[in-house]
MARBA-3410 file (N, C-alpha, C, O; in Angstrom, 1 decimal):
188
0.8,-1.2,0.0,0.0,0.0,0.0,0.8,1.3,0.0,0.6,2.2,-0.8 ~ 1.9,1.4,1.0,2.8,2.7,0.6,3.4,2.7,-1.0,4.0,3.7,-1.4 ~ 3.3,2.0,-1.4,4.3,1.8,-2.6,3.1,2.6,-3.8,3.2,3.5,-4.6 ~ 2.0,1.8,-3.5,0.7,2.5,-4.6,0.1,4.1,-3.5,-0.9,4.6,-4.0 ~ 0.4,4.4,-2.8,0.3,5.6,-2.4,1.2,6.7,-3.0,0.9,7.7,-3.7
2.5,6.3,-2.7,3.7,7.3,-3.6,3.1,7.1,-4.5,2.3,8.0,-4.9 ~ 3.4,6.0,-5.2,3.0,6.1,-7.0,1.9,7.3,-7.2,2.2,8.3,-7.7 ~ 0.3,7.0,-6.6,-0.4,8.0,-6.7,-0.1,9.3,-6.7,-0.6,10.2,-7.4 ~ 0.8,9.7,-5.6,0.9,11.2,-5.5,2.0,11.2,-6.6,2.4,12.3,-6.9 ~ 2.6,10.3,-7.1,3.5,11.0,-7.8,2.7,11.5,-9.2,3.2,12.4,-9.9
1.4,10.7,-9.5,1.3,11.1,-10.9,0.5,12.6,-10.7,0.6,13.5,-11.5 ~ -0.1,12.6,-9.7,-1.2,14.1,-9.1,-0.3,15.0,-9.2,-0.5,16.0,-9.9 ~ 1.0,14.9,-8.6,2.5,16.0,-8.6,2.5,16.1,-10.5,2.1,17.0,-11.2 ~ 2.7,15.6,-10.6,3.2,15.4,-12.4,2.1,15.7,-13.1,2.1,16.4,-14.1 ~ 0.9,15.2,-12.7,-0.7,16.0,-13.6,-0.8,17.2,-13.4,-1.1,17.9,-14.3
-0.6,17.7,-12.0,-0.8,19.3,-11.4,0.7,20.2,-12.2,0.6,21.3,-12.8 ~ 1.8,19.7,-12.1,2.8,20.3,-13.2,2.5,20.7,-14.4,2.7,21.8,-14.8 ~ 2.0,19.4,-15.2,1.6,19.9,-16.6,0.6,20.9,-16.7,0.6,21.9,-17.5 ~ -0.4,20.6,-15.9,-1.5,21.1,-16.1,-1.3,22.9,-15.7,-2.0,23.7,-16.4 ~ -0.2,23.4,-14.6,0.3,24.7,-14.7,0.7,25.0,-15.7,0.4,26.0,-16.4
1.8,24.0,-16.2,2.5,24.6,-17.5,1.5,25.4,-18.8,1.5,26.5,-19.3 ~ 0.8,23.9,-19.0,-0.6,24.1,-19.8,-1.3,24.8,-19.8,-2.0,25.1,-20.8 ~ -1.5,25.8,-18.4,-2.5,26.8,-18.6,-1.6,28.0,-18.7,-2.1,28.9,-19.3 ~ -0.4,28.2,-18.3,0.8,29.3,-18.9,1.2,29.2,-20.1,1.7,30.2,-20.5 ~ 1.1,28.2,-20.7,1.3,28.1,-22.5,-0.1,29.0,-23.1,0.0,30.0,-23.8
-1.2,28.5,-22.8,-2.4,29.3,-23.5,-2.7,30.2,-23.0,-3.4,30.8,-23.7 ~ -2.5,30.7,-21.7,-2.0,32.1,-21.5,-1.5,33.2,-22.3,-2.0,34.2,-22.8 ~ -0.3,32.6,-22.4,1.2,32.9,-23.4,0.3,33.6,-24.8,0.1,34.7,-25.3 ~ -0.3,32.0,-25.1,-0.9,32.2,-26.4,-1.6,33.5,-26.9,-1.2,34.4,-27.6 ~ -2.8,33.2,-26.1,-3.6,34.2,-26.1,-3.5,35.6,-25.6,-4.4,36.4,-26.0
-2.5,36.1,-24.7,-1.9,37.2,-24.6,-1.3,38.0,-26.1,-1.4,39.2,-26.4 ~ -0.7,37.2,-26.8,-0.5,37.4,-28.3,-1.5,37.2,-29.4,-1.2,37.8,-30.4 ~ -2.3,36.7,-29.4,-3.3,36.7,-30.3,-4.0,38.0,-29.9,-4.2,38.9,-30.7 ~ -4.4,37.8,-28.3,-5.0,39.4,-28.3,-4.2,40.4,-28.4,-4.8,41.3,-28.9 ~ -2.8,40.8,-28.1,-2.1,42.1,-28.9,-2.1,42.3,-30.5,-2.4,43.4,-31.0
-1.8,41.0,-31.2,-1.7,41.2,-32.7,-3.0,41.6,-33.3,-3.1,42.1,-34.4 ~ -3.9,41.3,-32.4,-5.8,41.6,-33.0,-5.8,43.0,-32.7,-6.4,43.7,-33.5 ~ -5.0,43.5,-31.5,-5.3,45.1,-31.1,-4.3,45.8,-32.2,-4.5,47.0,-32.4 ~ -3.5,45.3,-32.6,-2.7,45.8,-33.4,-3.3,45.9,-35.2,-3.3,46.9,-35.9 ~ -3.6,44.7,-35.4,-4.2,45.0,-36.6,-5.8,45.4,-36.8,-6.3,45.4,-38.0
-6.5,45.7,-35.7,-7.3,46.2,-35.4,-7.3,47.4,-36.2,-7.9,47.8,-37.2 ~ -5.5,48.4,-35.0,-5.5,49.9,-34.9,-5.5,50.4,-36.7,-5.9,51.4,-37.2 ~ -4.4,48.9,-37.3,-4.1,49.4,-38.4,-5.1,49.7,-39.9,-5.0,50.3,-40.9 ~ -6.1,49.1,-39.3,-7.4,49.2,-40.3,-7.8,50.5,-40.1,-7.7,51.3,-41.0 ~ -8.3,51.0,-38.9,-8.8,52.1,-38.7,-8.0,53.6,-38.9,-8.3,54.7,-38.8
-6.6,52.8,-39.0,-5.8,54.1,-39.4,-6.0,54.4,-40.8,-6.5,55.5,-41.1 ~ -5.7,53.5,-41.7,-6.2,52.7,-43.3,-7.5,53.6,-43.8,-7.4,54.4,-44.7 ~ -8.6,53.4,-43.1,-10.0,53.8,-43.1,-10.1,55.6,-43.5,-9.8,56.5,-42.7 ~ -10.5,55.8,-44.4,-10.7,57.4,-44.4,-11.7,57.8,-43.3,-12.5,57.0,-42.8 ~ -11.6,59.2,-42.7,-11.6,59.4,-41.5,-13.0,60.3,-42.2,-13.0,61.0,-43.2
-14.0,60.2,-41.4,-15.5,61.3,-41.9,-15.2,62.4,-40.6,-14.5,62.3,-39.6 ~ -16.2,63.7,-41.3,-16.1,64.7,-40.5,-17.5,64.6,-40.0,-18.4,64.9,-40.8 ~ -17.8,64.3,-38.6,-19.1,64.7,-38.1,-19.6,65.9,-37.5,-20.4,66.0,-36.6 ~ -19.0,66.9,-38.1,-19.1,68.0,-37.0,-20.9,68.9,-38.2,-21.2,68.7,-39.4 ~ -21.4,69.6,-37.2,-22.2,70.2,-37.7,-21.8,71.5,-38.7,-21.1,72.4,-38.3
-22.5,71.5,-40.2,-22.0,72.4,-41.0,-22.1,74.2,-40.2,-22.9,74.4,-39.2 ~ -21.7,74.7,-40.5,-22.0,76.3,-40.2,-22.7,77.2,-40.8,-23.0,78.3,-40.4 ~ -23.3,76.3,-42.2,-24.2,77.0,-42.5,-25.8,76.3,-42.4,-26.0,75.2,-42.2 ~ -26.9,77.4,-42.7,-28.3,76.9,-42.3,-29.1,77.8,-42.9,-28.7,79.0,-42.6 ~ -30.2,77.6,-43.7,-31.3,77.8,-44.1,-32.1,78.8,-43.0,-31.5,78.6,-42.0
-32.6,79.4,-42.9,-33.6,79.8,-42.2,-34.9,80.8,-42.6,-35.4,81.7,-42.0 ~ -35.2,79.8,-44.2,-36.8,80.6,-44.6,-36.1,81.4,-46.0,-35.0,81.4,-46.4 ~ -37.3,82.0,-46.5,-37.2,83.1,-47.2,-37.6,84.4,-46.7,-38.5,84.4,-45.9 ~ -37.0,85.7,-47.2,-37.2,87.1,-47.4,-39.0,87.4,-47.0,-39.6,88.0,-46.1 ~ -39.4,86.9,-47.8,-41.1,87.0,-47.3,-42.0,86.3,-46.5,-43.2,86.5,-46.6
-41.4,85.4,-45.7,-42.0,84.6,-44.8,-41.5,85.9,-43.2,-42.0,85.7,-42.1 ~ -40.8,86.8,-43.4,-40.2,87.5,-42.5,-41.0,88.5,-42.4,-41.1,88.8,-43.6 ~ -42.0,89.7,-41.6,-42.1,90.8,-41.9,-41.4,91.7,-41.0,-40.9,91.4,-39.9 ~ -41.3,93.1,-41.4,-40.5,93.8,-40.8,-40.6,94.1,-39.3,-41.7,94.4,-38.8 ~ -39.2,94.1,-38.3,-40.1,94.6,-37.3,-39.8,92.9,-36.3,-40.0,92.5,-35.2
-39.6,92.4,-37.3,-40.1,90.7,-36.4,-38.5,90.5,-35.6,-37.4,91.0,-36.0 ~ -38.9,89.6,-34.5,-37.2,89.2,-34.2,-37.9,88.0,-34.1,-38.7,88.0,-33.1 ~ -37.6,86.6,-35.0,-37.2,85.3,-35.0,-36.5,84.9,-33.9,-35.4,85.4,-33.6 ~ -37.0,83.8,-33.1,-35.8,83.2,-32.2,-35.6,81.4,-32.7,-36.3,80.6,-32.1 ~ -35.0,81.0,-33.3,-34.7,79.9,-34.1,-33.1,78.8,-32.9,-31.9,78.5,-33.0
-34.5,78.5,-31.9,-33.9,77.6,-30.3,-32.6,77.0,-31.2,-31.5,77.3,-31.2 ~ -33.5,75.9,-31.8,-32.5,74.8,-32.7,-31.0,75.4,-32.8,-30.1,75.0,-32.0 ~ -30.7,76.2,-33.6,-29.9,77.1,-34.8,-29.0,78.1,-33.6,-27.9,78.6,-33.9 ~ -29.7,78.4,-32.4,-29.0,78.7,-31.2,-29.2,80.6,-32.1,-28.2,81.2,-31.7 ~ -29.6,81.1,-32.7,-29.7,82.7,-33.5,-31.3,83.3,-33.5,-32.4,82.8,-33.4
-30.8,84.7,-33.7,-32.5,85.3,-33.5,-32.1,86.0,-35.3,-31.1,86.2,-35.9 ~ -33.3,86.0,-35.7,-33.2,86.6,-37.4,-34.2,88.1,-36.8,-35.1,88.2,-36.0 ~ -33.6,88.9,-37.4,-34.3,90.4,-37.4,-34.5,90.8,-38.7,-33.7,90.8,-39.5 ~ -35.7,91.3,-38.9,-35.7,91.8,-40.4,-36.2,93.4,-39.9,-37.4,93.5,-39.7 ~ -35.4,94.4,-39.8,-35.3,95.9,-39.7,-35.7,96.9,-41.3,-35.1,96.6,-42.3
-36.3,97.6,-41.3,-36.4,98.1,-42.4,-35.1,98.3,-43.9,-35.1,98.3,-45.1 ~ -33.8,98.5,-42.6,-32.6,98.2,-44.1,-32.8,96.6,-44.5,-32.8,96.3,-45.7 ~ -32.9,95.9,-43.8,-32.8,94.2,-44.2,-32.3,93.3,-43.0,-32.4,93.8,-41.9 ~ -31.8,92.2,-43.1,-32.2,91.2,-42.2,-30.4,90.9,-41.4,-29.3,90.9,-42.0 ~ -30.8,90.7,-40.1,-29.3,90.5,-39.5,-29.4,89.2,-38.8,-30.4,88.9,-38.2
-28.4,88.5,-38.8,-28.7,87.2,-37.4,-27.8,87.5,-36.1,-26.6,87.9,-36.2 ~ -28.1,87.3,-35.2,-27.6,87.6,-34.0,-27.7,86.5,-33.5,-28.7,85.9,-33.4 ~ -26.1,85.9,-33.0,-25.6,85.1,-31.9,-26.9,84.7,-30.6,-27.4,85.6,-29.9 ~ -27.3,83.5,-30.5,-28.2,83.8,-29.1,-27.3,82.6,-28.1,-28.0,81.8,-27.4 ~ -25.9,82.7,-28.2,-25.2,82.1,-27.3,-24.5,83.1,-26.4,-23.8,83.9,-26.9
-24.6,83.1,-25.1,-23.8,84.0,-24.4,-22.3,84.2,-24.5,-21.5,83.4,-24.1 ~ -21.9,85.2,-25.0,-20.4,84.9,-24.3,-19.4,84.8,-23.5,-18.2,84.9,-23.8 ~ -20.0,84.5,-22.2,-19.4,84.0,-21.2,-19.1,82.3,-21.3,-18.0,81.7,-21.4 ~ -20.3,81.7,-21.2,-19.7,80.2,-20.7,-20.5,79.4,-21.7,-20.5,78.1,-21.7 ~ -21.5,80.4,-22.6,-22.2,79.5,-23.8,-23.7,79.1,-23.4,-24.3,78.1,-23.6
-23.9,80.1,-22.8,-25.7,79.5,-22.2,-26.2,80.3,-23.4,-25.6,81.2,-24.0 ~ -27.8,79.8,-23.6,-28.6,80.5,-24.6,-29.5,80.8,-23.7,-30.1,80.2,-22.9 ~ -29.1,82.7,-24.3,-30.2,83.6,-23.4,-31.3,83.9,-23.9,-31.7,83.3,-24.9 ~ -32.4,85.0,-23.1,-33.8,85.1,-23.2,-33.8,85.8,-24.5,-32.7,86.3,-24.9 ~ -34.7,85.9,-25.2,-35.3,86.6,-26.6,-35.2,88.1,-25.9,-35.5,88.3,-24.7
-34.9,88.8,-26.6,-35.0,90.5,-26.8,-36.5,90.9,-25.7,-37.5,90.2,-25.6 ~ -36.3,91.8,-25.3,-37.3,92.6,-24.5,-37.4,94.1,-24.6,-36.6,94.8,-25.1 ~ -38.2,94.4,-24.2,-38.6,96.3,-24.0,-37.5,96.9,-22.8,-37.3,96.4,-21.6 ~ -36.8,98.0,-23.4,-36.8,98.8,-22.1,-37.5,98.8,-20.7,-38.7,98.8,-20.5 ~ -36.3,98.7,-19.8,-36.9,99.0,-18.4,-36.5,99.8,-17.6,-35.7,100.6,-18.0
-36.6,99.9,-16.2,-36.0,101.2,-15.4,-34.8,100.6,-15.1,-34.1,101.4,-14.4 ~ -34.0,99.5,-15.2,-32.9,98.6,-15.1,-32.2,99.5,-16.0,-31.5,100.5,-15.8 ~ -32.6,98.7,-17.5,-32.2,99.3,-18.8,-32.9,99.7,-19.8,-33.7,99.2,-20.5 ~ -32.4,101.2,-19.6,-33.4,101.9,-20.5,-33.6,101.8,-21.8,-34.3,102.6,-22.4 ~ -32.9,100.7,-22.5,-32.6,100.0,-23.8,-33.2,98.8,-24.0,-33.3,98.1,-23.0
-33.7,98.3,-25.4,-33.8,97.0,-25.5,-32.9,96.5,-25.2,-31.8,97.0,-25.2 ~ -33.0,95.1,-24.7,-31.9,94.3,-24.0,-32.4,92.7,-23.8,-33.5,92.3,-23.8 ~ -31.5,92.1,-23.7,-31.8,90.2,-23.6,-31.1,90.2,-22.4,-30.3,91.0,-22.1 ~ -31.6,88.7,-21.4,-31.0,88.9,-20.3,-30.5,87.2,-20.6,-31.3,86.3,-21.0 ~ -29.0,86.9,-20.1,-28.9,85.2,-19.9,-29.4,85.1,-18.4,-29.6,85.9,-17.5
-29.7,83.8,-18.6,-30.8,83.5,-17.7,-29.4,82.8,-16.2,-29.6,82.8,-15.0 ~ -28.6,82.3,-16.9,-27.8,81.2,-16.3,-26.7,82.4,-15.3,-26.7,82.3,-14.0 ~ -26.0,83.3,-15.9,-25.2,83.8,-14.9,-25.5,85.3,-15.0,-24.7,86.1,-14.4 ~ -26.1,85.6,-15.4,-26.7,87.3,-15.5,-26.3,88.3,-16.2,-26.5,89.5,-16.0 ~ -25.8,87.7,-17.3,-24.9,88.9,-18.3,-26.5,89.8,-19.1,-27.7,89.3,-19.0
-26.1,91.0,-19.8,-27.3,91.6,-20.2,-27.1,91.8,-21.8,-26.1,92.6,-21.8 ~ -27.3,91.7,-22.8,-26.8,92.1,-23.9,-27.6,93.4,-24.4,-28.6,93.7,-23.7 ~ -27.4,94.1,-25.3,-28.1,95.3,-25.9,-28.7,94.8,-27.2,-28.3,93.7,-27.5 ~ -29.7,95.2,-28.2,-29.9,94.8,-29.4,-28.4,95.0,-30.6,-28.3,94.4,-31.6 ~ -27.7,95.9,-30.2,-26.7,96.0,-30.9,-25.2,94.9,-30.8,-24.1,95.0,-31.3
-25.9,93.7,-29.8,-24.5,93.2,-29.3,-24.0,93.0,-28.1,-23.7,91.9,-27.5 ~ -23.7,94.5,-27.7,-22.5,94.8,-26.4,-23.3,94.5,-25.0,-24.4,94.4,-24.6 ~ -22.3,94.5,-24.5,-22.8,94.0,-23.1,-23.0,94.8,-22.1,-22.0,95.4,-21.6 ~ -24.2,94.8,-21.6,-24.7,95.9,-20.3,-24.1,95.7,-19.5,-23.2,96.4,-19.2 ~ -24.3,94.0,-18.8,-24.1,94.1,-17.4,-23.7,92.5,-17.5,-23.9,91.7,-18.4
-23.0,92.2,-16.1,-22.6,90.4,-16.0,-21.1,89.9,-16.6,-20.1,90.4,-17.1 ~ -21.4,88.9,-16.5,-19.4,88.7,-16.2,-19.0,88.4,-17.9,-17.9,88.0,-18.1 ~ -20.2,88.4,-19.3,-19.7,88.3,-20.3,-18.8,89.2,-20.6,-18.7,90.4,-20.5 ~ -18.0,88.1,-21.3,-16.3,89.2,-21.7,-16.3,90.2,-23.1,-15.8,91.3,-23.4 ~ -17.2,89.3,-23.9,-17.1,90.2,-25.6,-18.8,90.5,-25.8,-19.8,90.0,-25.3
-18.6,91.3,-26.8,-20.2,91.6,-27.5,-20.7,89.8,-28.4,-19.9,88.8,-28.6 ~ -22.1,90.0,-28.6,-21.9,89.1,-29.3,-22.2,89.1,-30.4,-22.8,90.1,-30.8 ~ -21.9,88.1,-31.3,-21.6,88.2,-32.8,-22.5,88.5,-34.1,-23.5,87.8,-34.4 ~ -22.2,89.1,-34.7,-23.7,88.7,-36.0,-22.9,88.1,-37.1,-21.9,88.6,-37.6 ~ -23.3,87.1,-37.3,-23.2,86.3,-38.5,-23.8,86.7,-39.9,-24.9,87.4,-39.9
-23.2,86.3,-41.0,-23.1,86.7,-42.0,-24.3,86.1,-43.0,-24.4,84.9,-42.8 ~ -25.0,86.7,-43.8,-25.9,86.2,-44.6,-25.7,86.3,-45.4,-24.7,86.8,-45.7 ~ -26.6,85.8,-46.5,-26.2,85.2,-48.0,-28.0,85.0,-48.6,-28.7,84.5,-47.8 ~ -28.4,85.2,-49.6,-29.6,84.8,-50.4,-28.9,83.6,-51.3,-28.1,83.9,-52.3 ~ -29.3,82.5,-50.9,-29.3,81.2,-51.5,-29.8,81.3,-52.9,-30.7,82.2,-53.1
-29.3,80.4,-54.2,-30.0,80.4,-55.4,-31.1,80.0,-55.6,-31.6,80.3,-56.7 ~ -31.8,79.3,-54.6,-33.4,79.2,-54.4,-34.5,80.1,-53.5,-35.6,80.0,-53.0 ~ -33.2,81.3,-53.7,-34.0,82.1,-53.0,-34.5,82.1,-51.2,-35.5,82.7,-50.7 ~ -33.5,81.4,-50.6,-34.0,81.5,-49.2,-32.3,82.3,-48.3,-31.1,82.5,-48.7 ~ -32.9,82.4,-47.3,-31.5,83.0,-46.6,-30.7,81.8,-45.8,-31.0,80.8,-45.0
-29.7,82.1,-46.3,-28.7,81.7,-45.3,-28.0,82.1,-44.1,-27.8,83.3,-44.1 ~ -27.5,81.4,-43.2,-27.0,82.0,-42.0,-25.6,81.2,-41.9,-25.6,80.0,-42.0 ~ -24.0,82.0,-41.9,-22.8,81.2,-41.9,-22.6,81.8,-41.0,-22.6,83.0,-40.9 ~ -22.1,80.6,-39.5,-21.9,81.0,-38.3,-20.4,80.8,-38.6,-19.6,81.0,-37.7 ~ -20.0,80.5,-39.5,-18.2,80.6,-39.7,-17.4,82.3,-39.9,-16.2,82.7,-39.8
-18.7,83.0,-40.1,-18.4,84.3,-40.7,-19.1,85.3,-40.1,-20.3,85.2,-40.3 ~ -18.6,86.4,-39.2,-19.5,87.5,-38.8,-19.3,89.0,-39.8,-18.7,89.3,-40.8 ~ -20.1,89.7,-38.7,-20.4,90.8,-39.7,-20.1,92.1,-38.8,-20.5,92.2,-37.6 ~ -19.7,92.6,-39.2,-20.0,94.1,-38.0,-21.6,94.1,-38.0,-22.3,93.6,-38.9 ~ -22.0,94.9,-36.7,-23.1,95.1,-36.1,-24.3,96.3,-37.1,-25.5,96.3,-37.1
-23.4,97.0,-37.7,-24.2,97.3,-38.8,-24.2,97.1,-40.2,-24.3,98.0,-41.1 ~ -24.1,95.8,-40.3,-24.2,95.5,-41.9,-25.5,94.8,-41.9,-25.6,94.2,-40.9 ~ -26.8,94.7,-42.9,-27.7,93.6,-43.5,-27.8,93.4,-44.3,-27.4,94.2,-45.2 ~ -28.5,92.2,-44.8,-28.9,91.6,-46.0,-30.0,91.9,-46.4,-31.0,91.2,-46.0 ~ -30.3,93.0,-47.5,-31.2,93.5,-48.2,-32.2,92.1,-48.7,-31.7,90.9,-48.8
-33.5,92.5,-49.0,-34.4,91.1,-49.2,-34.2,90.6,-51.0,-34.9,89.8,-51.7 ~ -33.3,91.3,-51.5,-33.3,91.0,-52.4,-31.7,90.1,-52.9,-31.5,89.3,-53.8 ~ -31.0,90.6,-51.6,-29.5,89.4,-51.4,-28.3,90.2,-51.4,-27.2,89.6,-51.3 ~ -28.3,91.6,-51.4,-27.2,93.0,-50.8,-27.1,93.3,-49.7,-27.9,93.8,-48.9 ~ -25.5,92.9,-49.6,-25.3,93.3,-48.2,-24.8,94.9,-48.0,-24.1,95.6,-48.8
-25.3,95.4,-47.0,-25.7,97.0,-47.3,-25.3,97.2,-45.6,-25.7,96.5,-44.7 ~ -24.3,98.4,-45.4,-24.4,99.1,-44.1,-25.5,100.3,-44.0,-25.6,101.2,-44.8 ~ -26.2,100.1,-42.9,-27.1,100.5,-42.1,-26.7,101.4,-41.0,-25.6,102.0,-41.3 ~ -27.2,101.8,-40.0,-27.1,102.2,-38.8,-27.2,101.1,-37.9,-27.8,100.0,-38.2 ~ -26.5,101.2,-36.6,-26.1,100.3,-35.5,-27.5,100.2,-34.9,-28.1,101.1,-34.3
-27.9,98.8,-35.1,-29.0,98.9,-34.3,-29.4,99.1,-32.8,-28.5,98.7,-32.1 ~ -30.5,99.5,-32.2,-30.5,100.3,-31.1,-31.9,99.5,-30.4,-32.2,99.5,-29.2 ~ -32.6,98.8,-31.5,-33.9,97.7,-30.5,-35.1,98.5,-31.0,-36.2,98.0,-30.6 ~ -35.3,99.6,-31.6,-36.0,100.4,-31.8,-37.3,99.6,-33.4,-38.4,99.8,-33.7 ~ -36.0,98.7,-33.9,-36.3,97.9,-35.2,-37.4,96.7,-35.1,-37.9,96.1,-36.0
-37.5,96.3,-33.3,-38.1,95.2,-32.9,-39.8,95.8,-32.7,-40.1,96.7,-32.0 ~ -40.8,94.9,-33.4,-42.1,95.1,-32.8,-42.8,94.3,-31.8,-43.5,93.4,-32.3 ~ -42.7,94.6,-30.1,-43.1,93.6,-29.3,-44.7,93.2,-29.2,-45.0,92.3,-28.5
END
């Protein structure tokens, strides 16, 4: 009986050996199968032409006659307000320029400010109809972007391109300097 006892442990010693080894071999393996997969993975997608998802800068927003004078558009989506003023039509930024909140639509003078004015709702800056900034921790005026009469006749809005504060786009597709507007152009 001791004789078949050794014997036994010796083959359990010698089964449990291989069987380490065995599982450090496909270890081994598979440590390398999974780098060369991450590797030729990377190289395909390097290979791969790369798309641009970013949102275009330009946008539609109607035609000339869907506008009447006097109106201020607030177009949420498009983050811009459209004004159509008796010279012609401007788009205005409706992103703050402090930290990028979208403020309130244009309002009437008050005993605050005796000017039309927009208020951000988020940290309290004040803007003017012309842009600049009344009041609150925004650092710059904000911007008017540049328009364009599309070949089908509708306006465009290119947030890649601003305008000085008194330029518009005539309804017929001329860009024309105006006077700086003052809020006086808005009918509430």
């Amino acid at each position: 009986m001791p004789g078949e006892m050794e014997e036994s442990l010796g083959n359990q010693k010698t089964h449990s050996q291989l069987s380490r080894r065995h599982f450090l071999g496909w270890l081994g393996w598979g440590s390398l199968t999974l780098s060369l997969g991450g590797v030729a993975t990377g190289t395909v997608a390097f290979l791969q032409p790369k798309l641009n998802y970013e949102a275009t800068t330009t946008f539609s927003v109607g035609r000339p006659e869907d506008y009447r004078i006097g109106e201020m558009r607030v177009l949420e989506a498009d983050r811009v307000f459209i004004f159509r003023a008796p010279p012609g039509f401007q788009a205005l930024s409706m992103t703050c320029t402090h930290l990028g909140c979208a403020y309130k639509p244009f309002g009437p003078a008050d005993k605050e400010h005796p000017m039309v004015h927009a208020h951000c709702p988020c940290h309290g800056s004040v803007f003017s109809r012309d842009g600049r900034v009344l009041g609150g921790p925004a650092p710059r005026p904000l911007p008017f972007y540049e328009l364009n009469l599309t070949p089908d006749g509708n306006l465009q809005v290119d947030r890649a391109k601003t305008w000085p504060n008194n330029r518009y786009l005539t309804a017929d597709g001329q860009a024309t300097n105006g006077s700086v507007p003052d809020g006086k152009d808005i009918q509430f």
